[in-house]
C-alpha positions as CSV (number, residue, x, y, z in Angstrom):
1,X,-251.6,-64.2,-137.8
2,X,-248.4,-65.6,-137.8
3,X,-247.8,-65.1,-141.7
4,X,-249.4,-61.5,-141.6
5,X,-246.6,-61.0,-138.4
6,X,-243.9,-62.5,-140.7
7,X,-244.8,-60.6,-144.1
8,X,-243.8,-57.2,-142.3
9,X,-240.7,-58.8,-141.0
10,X,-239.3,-61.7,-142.8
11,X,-237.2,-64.1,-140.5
12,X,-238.7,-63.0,-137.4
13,X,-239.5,-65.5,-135.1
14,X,-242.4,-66.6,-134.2
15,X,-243.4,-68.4,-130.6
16,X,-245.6,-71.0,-130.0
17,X,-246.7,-73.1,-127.0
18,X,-246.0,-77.6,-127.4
19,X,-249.5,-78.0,-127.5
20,X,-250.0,-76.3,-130.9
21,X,-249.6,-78.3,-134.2
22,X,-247.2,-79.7,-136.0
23,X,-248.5,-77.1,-138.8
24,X,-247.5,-74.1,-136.4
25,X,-243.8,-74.2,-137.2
26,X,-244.2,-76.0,-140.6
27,X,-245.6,-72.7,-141.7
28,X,-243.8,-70.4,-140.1
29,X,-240.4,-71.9,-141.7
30,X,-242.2,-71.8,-145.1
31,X,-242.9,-67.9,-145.1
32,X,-239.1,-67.8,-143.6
33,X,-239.9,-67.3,-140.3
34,X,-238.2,-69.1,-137.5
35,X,-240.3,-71.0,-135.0
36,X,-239.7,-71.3,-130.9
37,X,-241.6,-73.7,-129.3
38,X,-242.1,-73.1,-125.4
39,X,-243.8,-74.6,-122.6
40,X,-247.7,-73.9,-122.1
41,X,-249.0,-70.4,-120.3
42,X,-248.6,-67.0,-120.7
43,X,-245.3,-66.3,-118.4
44,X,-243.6,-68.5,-120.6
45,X,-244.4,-66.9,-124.2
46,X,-243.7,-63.7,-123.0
47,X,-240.6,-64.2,-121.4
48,X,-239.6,-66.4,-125.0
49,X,-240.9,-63.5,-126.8
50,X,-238.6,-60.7,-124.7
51,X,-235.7,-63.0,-125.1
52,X,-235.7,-63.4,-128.6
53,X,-237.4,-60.1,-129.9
54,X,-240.3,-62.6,-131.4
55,X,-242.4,-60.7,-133.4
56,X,-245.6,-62.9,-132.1
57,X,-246.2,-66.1,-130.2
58,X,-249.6,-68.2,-129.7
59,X,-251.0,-70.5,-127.2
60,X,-252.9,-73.5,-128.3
61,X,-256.1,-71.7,-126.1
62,X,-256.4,-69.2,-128.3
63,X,-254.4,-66.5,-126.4
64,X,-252.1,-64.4,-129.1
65,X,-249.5,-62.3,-128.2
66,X,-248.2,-59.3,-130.9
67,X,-244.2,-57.5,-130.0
68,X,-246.0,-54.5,-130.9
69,X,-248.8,-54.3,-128.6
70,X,-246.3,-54.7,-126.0
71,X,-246.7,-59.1,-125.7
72,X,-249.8,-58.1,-124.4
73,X,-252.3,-61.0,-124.5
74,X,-255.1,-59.4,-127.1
75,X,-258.0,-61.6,-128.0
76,X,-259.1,-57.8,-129.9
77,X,-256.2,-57.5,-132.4
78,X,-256.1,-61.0,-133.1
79,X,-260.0,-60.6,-134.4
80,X,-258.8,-57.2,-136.4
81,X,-255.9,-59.3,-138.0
82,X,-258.7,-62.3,-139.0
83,X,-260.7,-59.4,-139.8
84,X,-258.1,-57.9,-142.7
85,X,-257.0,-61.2,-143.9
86,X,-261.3,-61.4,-144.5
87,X,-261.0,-58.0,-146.7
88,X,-257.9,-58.7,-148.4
89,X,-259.5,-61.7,-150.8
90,X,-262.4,-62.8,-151.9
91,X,-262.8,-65.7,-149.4
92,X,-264.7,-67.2,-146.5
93,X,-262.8,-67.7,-143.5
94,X,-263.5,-71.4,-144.1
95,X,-261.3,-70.4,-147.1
96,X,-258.5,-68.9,-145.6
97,X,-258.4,-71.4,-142.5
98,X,-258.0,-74.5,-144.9
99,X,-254.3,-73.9,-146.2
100,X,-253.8,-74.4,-142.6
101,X,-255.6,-77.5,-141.5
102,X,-253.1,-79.9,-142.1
103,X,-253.6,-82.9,-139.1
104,X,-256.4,-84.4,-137.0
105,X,-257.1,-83.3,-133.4
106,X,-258.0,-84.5,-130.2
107,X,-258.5,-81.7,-128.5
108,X,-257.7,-81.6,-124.7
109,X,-258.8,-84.6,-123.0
110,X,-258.8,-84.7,-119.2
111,X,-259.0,-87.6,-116.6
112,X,-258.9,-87.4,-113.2
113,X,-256.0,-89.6,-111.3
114,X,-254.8,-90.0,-107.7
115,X,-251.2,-90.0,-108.8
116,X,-250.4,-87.5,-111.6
117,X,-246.1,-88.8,-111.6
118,X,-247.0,-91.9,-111.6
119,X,-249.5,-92.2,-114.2
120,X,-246.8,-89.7,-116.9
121,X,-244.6,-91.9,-115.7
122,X,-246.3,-95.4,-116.3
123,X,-246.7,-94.2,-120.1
124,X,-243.1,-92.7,-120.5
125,X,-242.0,-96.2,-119.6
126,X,-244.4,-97.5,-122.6
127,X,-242.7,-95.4,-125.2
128,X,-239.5,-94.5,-124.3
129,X,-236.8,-96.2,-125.9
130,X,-238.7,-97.6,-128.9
131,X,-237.3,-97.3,-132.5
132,X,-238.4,-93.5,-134.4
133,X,-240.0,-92.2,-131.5
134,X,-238.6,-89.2,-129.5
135,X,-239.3,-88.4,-125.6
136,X,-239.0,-84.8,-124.5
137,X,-240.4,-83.8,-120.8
138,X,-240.4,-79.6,-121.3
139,X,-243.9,-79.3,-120.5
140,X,-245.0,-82.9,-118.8
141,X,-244.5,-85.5,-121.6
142,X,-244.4,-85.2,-125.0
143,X,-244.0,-88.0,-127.4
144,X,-243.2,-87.7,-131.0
145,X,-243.6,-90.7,-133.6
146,X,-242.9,-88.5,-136.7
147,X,-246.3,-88.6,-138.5
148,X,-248.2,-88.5,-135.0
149,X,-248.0,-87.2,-131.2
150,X,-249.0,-86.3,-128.2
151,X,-248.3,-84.6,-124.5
152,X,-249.4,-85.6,-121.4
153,X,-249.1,-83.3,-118.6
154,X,-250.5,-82.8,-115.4
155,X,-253.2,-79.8,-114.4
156,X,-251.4,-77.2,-112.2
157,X,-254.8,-76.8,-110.5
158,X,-257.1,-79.9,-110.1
159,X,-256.0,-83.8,-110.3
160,X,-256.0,-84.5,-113.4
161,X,-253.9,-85.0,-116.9
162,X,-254.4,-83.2,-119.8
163,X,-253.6,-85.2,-123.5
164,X,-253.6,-83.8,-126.5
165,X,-253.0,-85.8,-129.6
166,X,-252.3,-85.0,-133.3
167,X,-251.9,-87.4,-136.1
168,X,-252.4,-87.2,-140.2
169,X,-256.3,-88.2,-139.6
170,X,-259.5,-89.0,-137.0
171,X,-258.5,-92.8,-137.0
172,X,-254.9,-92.2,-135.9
173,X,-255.9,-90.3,-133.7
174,X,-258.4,-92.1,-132.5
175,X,-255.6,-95.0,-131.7
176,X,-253.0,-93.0,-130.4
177,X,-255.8,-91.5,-127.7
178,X,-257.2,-94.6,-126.6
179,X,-253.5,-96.3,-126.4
180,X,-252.3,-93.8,-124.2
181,X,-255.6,-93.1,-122.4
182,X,-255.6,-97.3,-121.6
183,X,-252.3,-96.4,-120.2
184,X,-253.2,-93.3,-118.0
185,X,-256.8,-95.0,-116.8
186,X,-255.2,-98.2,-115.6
């Protein structure tokens, strides 16, 4: 949807939330767009959006918001969009969804803890400060190692942490979760 948003306006900006992939901004800046990444929920890719005139922003949870339909949150036009992209080639979605699968996910993985701070904390202190690897606390923790990453952060509702984790395939992922998950379950 992104591409389709930035083929009608080249350079637009595009917002999406720190839980999406790596590939999110990756393709925006190829089809010369210009990528905002923003903290997870709603509140917070609208207001992005409003602040920068972005011509569409995304959510990891499948919520899409279009500048044109007013940043309204429309499961509806996202389908009509997937729905053109489907009449405009000769494809299967499969088709049209693989020049964008670029990295293995986790998906969201919950655990339930007695002390959220504590626990983000306890693996901040693991990786902060090692060689290549960035530490950025916009939206609980994330932690970049280049080629693979993942957030932590805590549920505003219930006890628990949320990780997600990205890397270049299932068995780096598969690491990365269970390091950081022996970390969080200690």
């Amino acid at each position: 949807m992104a591409t389709r948003e930035l083929a009608k306006e080249p350079g637009g900006t595009i917002i999406h939330n720190l839980i999406t992939s790596k590939a999110v901004p990756e393709i925006v800046e190829e089809h010369g767009g210009h990528a905002i990444r923003t903290r997870v929920g709603h509140s917070f890719i609208k207001a992005e959006m409003a602040r920068t005139g972005a011509v569409f922003g995304g959510e990891h949870s499948a919520h899409y918001y279009f500048r044109d339909f007013w940043r309204a949150d429309t499961g509806m036009l996202a389908a009509l969009h997937v729905l053109a992209a489907l009449g405009e080639q000769s494809g299967t979605l499969a088709t049209i969804t693989a020049r964008f699968a670029r990295y293995a996910a986790s998906g969201e993985i919950n655990s339930t803890v007695d002390d959220q701070a504590g626990r983000v904390a306890a693996v901040k202190d693991a990786y902060a400060g090692r060689s290549g690897v960035s530490v950025d606390e916009l939206d609980g923790l994330t932690v970049d190692f280049g080629d693979r990453w993942f957030n932590l952060r805590a549920s505003n509702t219930e006890p628990l942490l949320r990780l997600n984790v990205e890397a270049p395939d299932e068995a780096a992922v598969s690491a990365l979760t269970d390091e950081v998950l022996a970390i969080v379950r200690a």
